[in-house]
C-alpha positions as CSV (number, residue, x, y, z in Angstrom):
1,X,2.2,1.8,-19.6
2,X,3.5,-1.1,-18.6
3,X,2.5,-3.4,-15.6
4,X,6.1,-3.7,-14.3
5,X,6.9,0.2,-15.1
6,X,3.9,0.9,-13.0
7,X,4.5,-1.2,-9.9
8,X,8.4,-0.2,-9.9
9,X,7.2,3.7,-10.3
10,X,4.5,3.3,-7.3
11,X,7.0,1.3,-5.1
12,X,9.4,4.1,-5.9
13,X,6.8,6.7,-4.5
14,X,6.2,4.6,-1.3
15,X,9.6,4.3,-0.4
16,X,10.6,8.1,-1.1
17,X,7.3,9.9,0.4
18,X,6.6,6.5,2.5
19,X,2.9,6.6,1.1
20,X,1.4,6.2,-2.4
21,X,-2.1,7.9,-3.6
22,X,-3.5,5.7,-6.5
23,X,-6.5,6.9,-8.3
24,X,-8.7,5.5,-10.8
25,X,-11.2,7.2,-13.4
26,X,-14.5,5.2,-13.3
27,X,-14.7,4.9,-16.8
28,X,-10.8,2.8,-16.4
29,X,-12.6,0.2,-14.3
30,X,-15.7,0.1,-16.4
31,X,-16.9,-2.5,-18.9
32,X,-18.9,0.2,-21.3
33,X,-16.4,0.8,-24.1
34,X,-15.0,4.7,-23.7
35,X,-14.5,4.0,-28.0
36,X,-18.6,5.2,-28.1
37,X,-17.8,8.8,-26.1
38,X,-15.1,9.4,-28.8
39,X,-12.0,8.8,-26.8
40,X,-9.6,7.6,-28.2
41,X,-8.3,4.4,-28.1
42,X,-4.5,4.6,-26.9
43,X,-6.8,5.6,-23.9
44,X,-8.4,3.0,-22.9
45,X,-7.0,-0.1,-24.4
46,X,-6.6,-2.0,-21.1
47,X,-9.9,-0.9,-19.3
48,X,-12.5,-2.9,-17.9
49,X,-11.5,-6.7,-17.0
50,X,-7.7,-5.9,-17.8
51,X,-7.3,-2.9,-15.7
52,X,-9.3,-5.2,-12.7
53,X,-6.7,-8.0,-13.4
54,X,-4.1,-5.4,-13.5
55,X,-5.4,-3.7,-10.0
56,X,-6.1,-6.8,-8.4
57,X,-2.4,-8.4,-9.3
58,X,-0.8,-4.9,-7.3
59,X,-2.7,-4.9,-4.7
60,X,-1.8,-8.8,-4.1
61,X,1.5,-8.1,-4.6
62,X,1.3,-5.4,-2.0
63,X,-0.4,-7.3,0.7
64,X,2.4,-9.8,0.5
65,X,4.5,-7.1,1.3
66,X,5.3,-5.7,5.1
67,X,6.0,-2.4,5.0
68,X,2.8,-1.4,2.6
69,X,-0.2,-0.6,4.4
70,X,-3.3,0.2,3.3
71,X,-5.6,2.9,4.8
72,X,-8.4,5.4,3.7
73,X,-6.9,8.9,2.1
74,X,-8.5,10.8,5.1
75,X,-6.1,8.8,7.6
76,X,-3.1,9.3,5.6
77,X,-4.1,13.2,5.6
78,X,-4.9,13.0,9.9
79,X,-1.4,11.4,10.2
80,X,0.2,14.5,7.6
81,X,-1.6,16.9,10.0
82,X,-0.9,15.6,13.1
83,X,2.9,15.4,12.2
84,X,3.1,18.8,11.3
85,X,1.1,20.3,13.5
């Protein structure tokens, strides 16, 4: 996936549900080449440095921005609760 198609499809998600979980499989942000565990490469073509570059590019982009904010999961889930109840 693209960068651009990834940012537009988590701003989309932030502005419809007002919040945005992003998760990340270790072995995404890892340097040791997924190619030796027999996974396939379409899978991990843009792991290690280019998924930090990647991750560290949104998350800049995000700061700059004033309605994104940035808290731990079990906050988001406290606020959920508390709203409904």
């Amino acid at each position: 996936m693209s960068f651009l198609w990834t940012f537009n499809v988590i701003n989309a998600q932030l502005q419809r549900f007002g919040y945005a979980n992003i998760y990340f499989h270790n072995w995404e942000v890892s340097h040791k080449n997924p190619k030796e565990d027999g996974i396939p490469f379409h899978v991990f073509r843009n792991t290690g440095t280019p998924m930090m570059k990647r991750i560290s590019l949104l998350l800049k982009l995000w700061k700059r921005m004033d309605s994104v904010v940035f808290e731990p999961f079990e906050e988001v889930l406290d606020h959920a609760i508390n709203k409904t109840g």
